[in-house]
Structure formats: C-alpha cells, structure tokens
KEBA-834702 format. One record per residue (C-alpha): z, x, y; residue number from 1. Coordinates in nm, 2 decimals, decimal comma, padded with zeros to 4 digits. Layout:
! residues N
+--------+--------+--------+-----+
|      Z |      X |      Y | num |
+--------+--------+--------+-----+
|      Z |      X |      Y | NUM |
...
+--------+--------+--------+-----+
***
This chain:
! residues 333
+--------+--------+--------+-----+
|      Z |      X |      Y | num |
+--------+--------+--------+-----+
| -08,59 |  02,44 | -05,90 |   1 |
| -08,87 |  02,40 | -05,62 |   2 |
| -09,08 |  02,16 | -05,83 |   3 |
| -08,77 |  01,97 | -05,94 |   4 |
| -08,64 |  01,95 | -05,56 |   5 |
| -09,00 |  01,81 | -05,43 |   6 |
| -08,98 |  01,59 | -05,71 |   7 |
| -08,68 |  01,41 | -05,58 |   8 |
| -08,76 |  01,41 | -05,27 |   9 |
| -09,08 |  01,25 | -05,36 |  10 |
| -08,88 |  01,00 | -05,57 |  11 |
| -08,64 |  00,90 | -05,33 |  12 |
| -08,90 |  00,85 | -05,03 |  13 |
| -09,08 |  00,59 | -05,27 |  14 |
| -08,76 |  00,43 | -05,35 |  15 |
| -08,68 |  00,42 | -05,00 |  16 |
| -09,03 |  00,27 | -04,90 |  17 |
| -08,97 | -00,03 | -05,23 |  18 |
| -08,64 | -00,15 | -05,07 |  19 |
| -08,75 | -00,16 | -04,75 |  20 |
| -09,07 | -00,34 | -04,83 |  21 |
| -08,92 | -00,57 | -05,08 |  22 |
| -08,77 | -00,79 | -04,79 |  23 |
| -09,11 | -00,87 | -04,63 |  24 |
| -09,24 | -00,96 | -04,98 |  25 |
| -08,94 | -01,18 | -05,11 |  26 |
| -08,82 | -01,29 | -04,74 |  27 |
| -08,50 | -01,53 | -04,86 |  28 |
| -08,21 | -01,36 | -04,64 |  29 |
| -08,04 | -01,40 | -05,03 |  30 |
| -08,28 | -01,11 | -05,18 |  31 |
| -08,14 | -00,89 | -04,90 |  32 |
| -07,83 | -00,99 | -04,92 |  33 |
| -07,84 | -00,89 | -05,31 |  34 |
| -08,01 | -00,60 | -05,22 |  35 |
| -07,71 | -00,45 | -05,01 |  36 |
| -07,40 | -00,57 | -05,24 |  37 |
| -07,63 | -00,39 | -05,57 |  38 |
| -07,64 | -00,10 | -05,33 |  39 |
| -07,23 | -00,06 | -05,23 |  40 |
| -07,16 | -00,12 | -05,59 |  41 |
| -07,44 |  00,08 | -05,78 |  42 |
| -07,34 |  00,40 | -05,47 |  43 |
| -06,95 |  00,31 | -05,67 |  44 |
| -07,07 |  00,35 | -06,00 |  45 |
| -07,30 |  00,65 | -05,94 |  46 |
| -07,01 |  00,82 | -05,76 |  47 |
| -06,75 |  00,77 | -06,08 |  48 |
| -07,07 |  00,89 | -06,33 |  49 |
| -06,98 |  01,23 | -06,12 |  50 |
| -06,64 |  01,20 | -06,29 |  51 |
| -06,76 |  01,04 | -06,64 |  52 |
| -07,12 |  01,17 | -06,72 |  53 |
| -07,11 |  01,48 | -06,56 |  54 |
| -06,74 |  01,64 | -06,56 |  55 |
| -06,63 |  01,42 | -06,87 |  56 |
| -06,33 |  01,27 | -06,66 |  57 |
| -06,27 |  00,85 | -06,71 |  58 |
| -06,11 |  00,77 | -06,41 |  59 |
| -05,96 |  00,40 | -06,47 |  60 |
| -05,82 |  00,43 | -06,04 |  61 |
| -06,17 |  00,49 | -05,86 |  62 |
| -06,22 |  00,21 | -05,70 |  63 |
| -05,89 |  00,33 | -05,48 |  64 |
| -06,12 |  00,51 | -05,28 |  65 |
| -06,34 |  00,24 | -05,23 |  66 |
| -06,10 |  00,09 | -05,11 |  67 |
| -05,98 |  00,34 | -04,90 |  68 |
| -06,36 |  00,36 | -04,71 |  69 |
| -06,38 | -00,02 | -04,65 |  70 |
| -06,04 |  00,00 | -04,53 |  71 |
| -06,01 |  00,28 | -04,31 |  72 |
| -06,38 |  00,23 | -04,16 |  73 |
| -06,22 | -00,17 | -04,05 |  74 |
| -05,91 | -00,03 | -03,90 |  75 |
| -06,10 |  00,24 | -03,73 |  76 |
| -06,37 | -00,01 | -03,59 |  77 |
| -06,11 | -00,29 | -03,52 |  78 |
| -06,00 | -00,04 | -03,22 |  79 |
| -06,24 | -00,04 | -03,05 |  80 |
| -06,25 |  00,30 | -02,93 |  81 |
| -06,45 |  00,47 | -03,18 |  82 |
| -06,84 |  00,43 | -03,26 |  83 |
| -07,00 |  00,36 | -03,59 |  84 |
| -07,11 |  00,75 | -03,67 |  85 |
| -06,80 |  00,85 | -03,61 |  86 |
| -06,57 |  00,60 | -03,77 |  87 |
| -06,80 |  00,67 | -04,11 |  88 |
| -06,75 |  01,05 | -04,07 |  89 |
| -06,37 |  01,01 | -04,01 |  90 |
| -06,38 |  00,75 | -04,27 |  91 |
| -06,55 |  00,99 | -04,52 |  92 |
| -06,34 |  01,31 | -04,42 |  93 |
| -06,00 |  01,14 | -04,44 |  94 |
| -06,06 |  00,97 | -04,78 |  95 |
| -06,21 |  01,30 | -04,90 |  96 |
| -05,85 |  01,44 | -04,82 |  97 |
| -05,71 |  01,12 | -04,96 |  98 |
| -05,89 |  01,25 | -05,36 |  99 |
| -05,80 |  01,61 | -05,26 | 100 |
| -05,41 |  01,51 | -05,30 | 101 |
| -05,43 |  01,27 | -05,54 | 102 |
| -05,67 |  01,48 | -05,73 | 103 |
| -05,47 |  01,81 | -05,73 | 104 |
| -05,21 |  01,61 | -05,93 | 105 |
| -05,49 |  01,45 | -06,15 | 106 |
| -05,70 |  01,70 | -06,28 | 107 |
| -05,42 |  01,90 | -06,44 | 108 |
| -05,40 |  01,68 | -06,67 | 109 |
| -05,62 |  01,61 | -06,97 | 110 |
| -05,84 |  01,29 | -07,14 | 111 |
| -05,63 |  00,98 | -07,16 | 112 |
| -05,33 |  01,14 | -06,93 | 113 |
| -05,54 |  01,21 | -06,65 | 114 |
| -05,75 |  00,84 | -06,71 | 115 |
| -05,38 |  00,65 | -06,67 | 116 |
| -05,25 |  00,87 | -06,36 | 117 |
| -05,55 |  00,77 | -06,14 | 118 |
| -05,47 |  00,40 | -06,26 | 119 |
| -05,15 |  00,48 | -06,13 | 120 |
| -05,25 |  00,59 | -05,82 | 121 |
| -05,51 |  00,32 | -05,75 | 122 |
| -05,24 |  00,06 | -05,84 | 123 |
| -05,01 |  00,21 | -05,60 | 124 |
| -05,24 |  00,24 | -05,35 | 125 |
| -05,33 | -00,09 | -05,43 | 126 |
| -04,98 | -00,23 | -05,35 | 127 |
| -04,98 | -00,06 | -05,02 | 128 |
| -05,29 | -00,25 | -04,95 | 129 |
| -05,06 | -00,62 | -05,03 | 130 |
| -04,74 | -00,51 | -04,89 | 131 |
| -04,81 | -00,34 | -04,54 | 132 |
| -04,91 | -00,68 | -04,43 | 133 |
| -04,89 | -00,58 | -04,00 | 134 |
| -05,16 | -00,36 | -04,09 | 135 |
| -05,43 | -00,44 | -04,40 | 136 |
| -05,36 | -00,82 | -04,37 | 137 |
| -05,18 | -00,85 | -04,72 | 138 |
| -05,38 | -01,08 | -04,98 | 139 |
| -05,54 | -01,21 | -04,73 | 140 |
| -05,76 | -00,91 | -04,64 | 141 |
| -05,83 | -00,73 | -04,30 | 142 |
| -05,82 | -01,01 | -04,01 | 143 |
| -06,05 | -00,99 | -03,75 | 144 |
| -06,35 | -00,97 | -03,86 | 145 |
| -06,52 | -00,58 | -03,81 | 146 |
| -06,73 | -00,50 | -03,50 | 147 |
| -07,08 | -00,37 | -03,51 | 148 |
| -07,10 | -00,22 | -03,15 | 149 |
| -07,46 | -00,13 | -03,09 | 150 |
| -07,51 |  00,28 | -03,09 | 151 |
| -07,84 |  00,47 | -03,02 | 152 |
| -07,99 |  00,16 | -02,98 | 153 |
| -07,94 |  00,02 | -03,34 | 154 |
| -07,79 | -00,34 | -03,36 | 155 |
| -07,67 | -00,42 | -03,67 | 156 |
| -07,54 | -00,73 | -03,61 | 157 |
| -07,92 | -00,82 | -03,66 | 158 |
| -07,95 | -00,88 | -04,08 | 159 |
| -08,26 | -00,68 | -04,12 | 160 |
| -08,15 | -00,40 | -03,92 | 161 |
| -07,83 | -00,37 | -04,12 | 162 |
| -08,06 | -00,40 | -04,44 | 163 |
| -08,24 | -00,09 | -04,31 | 164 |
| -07,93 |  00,09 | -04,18 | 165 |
| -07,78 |  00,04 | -04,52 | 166 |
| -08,07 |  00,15 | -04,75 | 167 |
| -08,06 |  00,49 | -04,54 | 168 |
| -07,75 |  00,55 | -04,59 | 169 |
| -07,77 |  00,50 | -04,97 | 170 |
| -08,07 |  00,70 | -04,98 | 171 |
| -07,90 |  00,97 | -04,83 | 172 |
| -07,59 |  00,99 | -05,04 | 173 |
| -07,79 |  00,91 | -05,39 | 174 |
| -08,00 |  01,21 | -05,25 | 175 |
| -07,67 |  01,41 | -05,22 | 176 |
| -07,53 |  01,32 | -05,54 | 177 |
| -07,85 |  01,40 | -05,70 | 178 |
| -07,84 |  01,78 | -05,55 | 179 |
| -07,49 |  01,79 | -05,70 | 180 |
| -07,63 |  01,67 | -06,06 | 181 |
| -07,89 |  01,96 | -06,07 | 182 |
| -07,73 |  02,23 | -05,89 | 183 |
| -07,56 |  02,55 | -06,07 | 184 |
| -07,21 |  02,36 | -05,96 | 185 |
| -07,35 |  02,04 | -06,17 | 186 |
| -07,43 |  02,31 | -06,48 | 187 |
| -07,12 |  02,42 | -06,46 | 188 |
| -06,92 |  02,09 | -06,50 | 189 |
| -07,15 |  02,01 | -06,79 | 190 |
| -07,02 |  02,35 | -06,93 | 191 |
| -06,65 |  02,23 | -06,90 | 192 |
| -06,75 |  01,89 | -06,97 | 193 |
| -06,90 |  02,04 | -07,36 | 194 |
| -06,70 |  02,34 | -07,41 | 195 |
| -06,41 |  02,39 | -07,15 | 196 |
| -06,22 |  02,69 | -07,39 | 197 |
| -06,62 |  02,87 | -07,32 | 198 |
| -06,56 |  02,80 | -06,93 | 199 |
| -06,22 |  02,93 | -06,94 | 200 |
| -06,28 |  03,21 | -07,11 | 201 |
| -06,63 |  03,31 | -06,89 | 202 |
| -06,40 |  03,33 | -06,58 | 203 |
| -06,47 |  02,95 | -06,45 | 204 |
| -06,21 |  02,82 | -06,26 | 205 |
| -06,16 |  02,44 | -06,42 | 206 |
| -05,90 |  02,30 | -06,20 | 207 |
| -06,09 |  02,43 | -05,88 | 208 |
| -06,43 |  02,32 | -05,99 | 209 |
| -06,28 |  01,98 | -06,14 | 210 |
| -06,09 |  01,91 | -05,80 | 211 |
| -06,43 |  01,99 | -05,60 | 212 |
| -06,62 |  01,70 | -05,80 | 213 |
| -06,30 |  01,50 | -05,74 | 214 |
| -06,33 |  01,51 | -05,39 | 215 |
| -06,72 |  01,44 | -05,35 | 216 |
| -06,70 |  01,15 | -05,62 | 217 |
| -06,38 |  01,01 | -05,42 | 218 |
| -06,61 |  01,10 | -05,07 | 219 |
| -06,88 |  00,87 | -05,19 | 220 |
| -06,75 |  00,60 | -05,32 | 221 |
| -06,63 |  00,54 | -04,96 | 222 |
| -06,95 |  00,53 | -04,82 | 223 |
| -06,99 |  00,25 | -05,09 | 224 |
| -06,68 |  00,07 | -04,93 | 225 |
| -06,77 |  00,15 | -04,55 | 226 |
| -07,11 | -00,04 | -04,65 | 227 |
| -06,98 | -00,27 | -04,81 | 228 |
| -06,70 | -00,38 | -04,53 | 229 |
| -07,00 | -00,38 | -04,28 | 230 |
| -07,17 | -00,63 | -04,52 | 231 |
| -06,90 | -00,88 | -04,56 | 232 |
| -06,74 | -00,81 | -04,22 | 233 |
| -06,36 | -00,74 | -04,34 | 234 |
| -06,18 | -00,54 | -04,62 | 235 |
| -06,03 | -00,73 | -04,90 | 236 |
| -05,72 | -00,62 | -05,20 | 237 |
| -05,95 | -00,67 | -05,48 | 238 |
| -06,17 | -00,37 | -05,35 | 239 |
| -05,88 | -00,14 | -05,48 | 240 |
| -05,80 | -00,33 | -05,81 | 241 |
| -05,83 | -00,21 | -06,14 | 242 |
| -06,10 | -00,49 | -06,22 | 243 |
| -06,35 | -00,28 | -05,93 | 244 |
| -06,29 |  00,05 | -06,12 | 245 |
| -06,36 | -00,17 | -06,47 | 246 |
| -06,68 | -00,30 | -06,31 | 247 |
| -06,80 |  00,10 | -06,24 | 248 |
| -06,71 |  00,15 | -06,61 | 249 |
| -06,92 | -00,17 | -06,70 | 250 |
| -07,22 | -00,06 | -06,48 | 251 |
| -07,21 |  00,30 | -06,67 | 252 |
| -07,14 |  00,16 | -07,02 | 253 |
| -07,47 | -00,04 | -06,94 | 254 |
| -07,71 |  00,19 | -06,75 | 255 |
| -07,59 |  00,49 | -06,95 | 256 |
| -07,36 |  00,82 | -06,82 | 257 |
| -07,65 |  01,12 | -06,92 | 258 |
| -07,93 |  00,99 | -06,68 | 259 |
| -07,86 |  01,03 | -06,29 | 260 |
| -07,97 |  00,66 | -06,25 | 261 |
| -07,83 |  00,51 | -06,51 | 262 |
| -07,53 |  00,37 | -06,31 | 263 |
| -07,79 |  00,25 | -06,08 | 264 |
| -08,00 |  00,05 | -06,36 | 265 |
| -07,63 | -00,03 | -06,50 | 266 |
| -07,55 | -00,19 | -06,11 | 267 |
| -07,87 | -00,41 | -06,13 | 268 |
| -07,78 | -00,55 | -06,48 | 269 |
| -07,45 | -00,60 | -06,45 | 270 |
| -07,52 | -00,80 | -06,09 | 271 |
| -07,83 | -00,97 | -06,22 | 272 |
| -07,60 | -01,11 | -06,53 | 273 |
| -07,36 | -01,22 | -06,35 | 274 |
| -07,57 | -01,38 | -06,06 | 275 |
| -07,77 | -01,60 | -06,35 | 276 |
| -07,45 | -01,67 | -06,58 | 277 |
| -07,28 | -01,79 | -06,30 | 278 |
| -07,53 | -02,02 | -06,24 | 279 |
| -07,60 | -02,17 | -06,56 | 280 |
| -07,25 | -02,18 | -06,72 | 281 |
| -06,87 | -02,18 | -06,59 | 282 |
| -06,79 | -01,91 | -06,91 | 283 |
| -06,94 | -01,64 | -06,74 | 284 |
| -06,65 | -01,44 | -06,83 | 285 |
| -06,72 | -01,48 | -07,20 | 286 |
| -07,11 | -01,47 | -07,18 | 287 |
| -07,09 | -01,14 | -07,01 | 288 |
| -06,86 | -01,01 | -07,26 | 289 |
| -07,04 | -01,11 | -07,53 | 290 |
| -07,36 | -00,95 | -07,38 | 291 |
| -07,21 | -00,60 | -07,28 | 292 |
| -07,05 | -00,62 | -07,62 | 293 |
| -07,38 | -00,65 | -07,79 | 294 |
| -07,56 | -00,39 | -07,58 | 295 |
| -07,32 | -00,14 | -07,62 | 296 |
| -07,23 | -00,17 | -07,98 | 297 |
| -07,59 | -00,30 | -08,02 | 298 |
| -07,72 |  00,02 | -07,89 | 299 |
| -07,41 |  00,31 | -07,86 | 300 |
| -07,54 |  00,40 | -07,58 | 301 |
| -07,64 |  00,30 | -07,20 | 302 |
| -08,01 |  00,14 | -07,19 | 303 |
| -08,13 |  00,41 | -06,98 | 304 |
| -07,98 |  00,68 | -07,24 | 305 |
| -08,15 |  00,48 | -07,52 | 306 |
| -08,46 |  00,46 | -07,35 | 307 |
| -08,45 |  00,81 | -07,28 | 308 |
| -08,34 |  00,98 | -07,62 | 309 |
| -08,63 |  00,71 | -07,77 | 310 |
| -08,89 |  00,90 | -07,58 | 311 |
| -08,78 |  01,23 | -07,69 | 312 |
| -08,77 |  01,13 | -08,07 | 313 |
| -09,16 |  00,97 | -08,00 | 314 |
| -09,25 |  01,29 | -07,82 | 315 |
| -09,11 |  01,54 | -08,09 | 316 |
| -09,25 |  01,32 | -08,37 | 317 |
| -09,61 |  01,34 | -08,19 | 318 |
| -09,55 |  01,74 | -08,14 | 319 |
| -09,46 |  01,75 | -08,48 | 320 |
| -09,75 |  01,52 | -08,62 | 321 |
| -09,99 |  01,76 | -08,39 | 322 |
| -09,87 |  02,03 | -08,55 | 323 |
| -09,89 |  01,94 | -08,92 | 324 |
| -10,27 |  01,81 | -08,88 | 325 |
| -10,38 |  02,17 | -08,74 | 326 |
| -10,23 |  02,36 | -09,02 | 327 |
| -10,54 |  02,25 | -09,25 | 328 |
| -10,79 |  02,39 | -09,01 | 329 |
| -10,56 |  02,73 | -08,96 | 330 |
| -10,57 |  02,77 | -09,34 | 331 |
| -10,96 |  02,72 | -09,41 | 332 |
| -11,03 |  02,94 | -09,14 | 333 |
+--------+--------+--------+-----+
***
C-alpha cells in the first residue's frame, strides 16, 4: 500500500497547488467564489459516494447532516464564545453523534427501506429547522450573519484567505475519505456491498461496519456545510431539503459511484451546467434534465466510470493483440 499511499499524497499536494494557483491566473473574485461552492458541494457528494459507491447504501436524507454542520457551526459562532477550530471540531463531533443515532435505526434496514427512512429523518429534521423559529430563523434562515473572529492570525474575513482556508480543509477531508476508500475497512464494505450473505458468514459484523461508514459519511458532509455557512455567511432550510440530497445523487449519477473522484468531476458538471443554462435560458430545469437524462441513459454509467472501464477494454484489447502477434514467432522457433 506504500506506493499507493505516496501516490495520493502526491496527488493531492498537486491538486492543492492547482486551486490555489488558479485564483492568481483567473483573478475575477467569481472564479473563487465558484471554486469554494464546487468544493462544499463536491466534499457532499463525495461523502454520500461513502454510502452509495462504496457500502451500496442510497441515502435519499444526506443532506440532513449538511445541514446539521452549517447549522450548528452558525449557532456555535453566533455566541461568541467559541473560536473557529473549535466550533468545527464540536461541529463535526456532535453531528457525527447526530448519524450515530439516526444511523443505528437506519442500517438495519435493507435497499429501498433503509433509502426512505433517512428521507424520513432528513425531512424531520428538516421541519425542525422551519419550525424552531427562536433559534434556526425559520424560512428565513440563520439571522445574524456568522462571525469570522481572527484565530492564529488567520483572517478570513479577507476573500483570498478564506479561499485558502477552505481549499485546506477540503484537501484534508478528500485526503481522509480517500484513506477510508483504500483501507482494509473500505475492502470490507465493498465485500458487503457485492456479497453481504459471504460477509456474514466470514464473521463480519455488517451493522457495526455499516454504522461506522454512516458516521464518517454523516461527519463529512458537515464539514461541507461548516464551509459552506462560512462562504455565504448564514445557514439556510434548503441545505437540509430533499432537493440537496437529490443534487449529491445528481453529482454521482454524473461523475460515476466506482472512481473515488467521480462525485468530484460529477460536482464540477453538474455546477458548470447549471452556471451556463442559467445563463442562456429560463428552462434550466428542463435542459438539465434532459442532459443528465441523456448522459446517464446515454452512457449507463458516471463519465468517470465510462472513461475508466473504456481504458481497461483498450488496454486488454492491446494485451490481447500483443499477445496473438508473438504466438507466430513462438511457433517457428
């Protein structure tokens, strides 16, 4: 695993060293700005490919704990009494408790069941959000904007320096995620994903190793929301509605669920569509429909799983074409 490990590591530095150059090449505050809402959602969409790719569990309700970060991290802040670092950490450790209770109901249940039960949960969750109005704001999202004290001498009420701060955090939890992905833990959820009567009957423990990949999926996702709340400056209802958790679906169904980055290429697609849809016509509901119909159905697969599997096939076909032309030469000699 050492070459793999330096291999990522080596990956991720490059990517962190593209988005933090790209501002000084493209310097429209709007590039950045792009940059950062691509990152929240694609760190969303990469967290649920835990769940969908990985552990074969659709969860229609994840956006409740993006939600949950954005919301938490603004009520935290909004105190005054608490620094960034911390309210993250507190932010991330009581919405990983948050998925531990909701997901030691959910993963005892199987394929569609356990897809409408975190719908369920999100949507009540969601309702909390509109109704405790004294608190979250209602539909009018949380008032007061959401302080960026300074802290070791970072200010991120300065835009470039919350671009940086933001990037490092994404690094950081892609860089996480990507451990998880390749790790024996990550094996193992493939094996219940493929054959779960195999895992069963080996000794794995499902509900225990399904709950643990609950929690870190439900863990990232608000890191997605805390950046996300720092971006905008508030928390709003539509972060835990079942359209957010649709969009995470979207961003999978188009970057593909077998390739660690395909949620990530999915995230730059789906934004990029809507950013130039919007702009050219007032059906962008319809056009992007009709696109992700076409790519999906088009294809049958995510473009990063196509793209994939269509280098295997080219590589196997060469092997095999390599192979037949040296048979001559083996027979005559």
């Amino acid at each position: 695993m050492k070459p793999g490990l330096l291999r990522d590591l080596a990956a991720g530095l490059a990517l962190l060293l593209v988005l933090l150059v790209l501002p000084f090449i493209f310097t429209k505050p709007a590039i950045r700005d792009f940059l950062i809402y691509v990152m929240a959602y694609g760190l969303l969409a990469t967290s649920l490919n835990l769940l969908v790719g990985l552990t074969g569990l659709v969860s229609f309700g994840h956006a409740a704990y993006f939600a949950s970060g954005a919301y938490m991290f603004g009520l935290l802040m909004q105190t005054g009494k608490v620094s960034i670092p911390l309210a993250i950490m507190a932010t991330i450790a009581g919405t990983a408790f948050l998925a531990l209770v909701i997901g030691a109901i959910c993963v005892r249940l199987k394929e569609i069941y356990f897809s409408f039960i975190t719908l369920a949960f999100q949507m009540f969750i969601h309702s909390i959000i509109l109704t405790w109005v004294n608190l979250t704001g209602g539909d009018q999202g949380l008032r007061g904007g959401i302080p960026r004290p300074t802290f070791l001498g970072i200010d991120l009420n300065n835009g470039m320096t919350l671009y940086v701060f933001c990037v490092v955090v994404f690094i950081i939890c892609i860089a996480i995620m990507r451990q998880v992905w390749q790790s024996p833990f990550g094996y193992t959820l493939r094996l219940i994903r493929d054959n779960p009567t195999r895992a069963n009957f080996i000794g794995v423990d499902i509900i225990r190793m399904k709950l643990g990949i609950f929690v870190i999926a439900g863990a990232m996702a608000s890191v997605a929301g805390i950046l996300l709340a720092l971006f905008v400056s508030g928390a709003y209802p539509e972060f835990g509605f079942w359209t957010t958790s649709g969009e995470a679906i979207f961003m999978i169904m188009l970057g593909g669920s077998q390739l660690f980055v395909g949620p990530m290429i999915g995230a730059v697609l789906l934004r990029l569509l809507e950013h130039f849809v919007t702009v050219y016509t007032e059906y962008h509901g319809l056009v992007l429909g009709v696109v992700i119909l076409a790519i999906v159905l088009g294809l049958r697969q995510g473009i990063a799983d196509y793209i994939a599997d269509w280098l295997e096939r080219r590589r196997t076909t060469r092997s095999a074409t390599a192979q037949t032309s040296a048979l001559p030469s083996k027979e005559s000699a």
